[in-house]
C-alpha positions in Angstrom: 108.5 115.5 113.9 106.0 115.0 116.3 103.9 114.8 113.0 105.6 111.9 111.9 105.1 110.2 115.4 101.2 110.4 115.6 100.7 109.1 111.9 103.3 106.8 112.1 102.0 105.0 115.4 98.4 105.9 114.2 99.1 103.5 111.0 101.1 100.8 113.3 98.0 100.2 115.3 95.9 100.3 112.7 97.8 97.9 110.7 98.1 95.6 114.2 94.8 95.9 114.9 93.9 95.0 111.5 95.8 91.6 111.7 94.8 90.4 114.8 91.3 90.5 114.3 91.5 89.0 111.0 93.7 86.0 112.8 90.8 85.8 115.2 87.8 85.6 112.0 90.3 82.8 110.4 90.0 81.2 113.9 86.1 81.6 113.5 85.7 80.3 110.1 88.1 77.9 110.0 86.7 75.9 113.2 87.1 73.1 114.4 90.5 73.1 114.9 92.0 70.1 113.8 95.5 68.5 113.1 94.5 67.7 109.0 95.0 69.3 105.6 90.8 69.8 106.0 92.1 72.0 108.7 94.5 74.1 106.8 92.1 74.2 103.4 89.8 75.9 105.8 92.7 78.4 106.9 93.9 79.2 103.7 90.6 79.4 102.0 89.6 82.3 103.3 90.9 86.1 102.7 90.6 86.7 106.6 94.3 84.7 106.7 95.9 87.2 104.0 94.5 90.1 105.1 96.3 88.8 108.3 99.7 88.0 106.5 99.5 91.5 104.9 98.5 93.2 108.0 101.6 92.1 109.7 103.5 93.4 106.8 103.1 96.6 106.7 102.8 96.4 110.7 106.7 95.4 110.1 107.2 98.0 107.7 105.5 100.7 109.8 107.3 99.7 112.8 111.0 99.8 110.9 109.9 103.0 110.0 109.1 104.6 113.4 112.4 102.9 115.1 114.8 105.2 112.5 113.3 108.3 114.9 111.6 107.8 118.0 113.0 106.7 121.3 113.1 102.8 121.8 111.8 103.1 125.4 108.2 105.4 124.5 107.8 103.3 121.1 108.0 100.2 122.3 105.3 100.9 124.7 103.3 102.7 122.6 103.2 99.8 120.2 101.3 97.9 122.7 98.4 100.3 122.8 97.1 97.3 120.2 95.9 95.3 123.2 93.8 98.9 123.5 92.5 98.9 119.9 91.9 95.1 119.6 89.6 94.9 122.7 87.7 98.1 121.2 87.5 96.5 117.9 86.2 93.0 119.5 83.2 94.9 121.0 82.5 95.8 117.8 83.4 92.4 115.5 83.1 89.9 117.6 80.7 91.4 120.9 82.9 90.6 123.0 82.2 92.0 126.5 84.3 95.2 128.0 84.5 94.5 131.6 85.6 96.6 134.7 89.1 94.6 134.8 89.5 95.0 130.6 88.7 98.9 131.3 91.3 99.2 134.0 93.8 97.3 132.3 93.4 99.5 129.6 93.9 102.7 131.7 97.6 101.3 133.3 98.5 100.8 129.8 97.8 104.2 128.6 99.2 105.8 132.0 102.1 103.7 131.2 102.9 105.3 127.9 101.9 108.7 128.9 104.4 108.4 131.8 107.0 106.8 129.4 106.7 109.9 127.1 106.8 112.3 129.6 109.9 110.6 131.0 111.7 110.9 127.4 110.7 114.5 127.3 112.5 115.1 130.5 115.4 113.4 129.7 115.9 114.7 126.2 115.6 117.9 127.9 118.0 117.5 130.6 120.4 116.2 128.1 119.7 119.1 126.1 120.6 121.3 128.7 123.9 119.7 129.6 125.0 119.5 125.9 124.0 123.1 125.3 127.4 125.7 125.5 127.6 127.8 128.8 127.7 131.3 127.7 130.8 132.0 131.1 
């Protein structure tokens, strides 16, 4: 199981991380942005956009995935370990600066999860524990 969980989450922020930065080099290419059918040629013009589209699709599909068997609590907060991977990947795409504050953001997220797991192991234990038959 535990398996399943890192490739599972491994592919969701892939796939997320995938998608957003590909939103962001529509955003690039497709400047200025303008209220016009120019505008929207641009967009749709290039493969950034579906590579975007299909990004988020198999983000969707990951993520249906994982709910069947992980914990709602520990997965939803591990699915936000994208804002991690996107700001990684801008360094590298876009050179986009990692600052003290983006560094230390980055850490509370992390502890956050890490804390969150540790909690579910805890309390699937206790409950294990309560639900297991008294040998009296």
């Amino acid at each position: 199981m535990r398996k399943f969980y890192l490739i599972g989450f491994a592919l969701l922020l892939f796939f997320d991380t995938v998608a957003h930065c590909s939103f962001k080099m529509t955003a690039l290419v497709a400047e200025p942005l303008e209220a016009n059918t120019d505008w929207l040629w641009r967009v749709f013009s290039q493969q950034w956009v579906y590579l975007a589209i299909f990004g988020y699709i198999l983000t969707f599909f990951t993520w249906m995935t994982l709910l069947r068997k992980a914990p709602i609590g520990p997965a939803f907060a591990a699915s936000h370990l994208e804002v991690v991977t996107v700001m990684i990947a801008s360094v590298w795409l876009f050179n986009e600066q990692i600052t003290l504050t983006r560094i230390l953001g980055a850490l509370f997220i992390v502890t956050g999860i890490i804390f969150l797991a540790f909690a579910e192991k805890q309390i699937l234990e206790q409950s294990a524990k309560r639900d297991a038959p008294s040998n009296v």
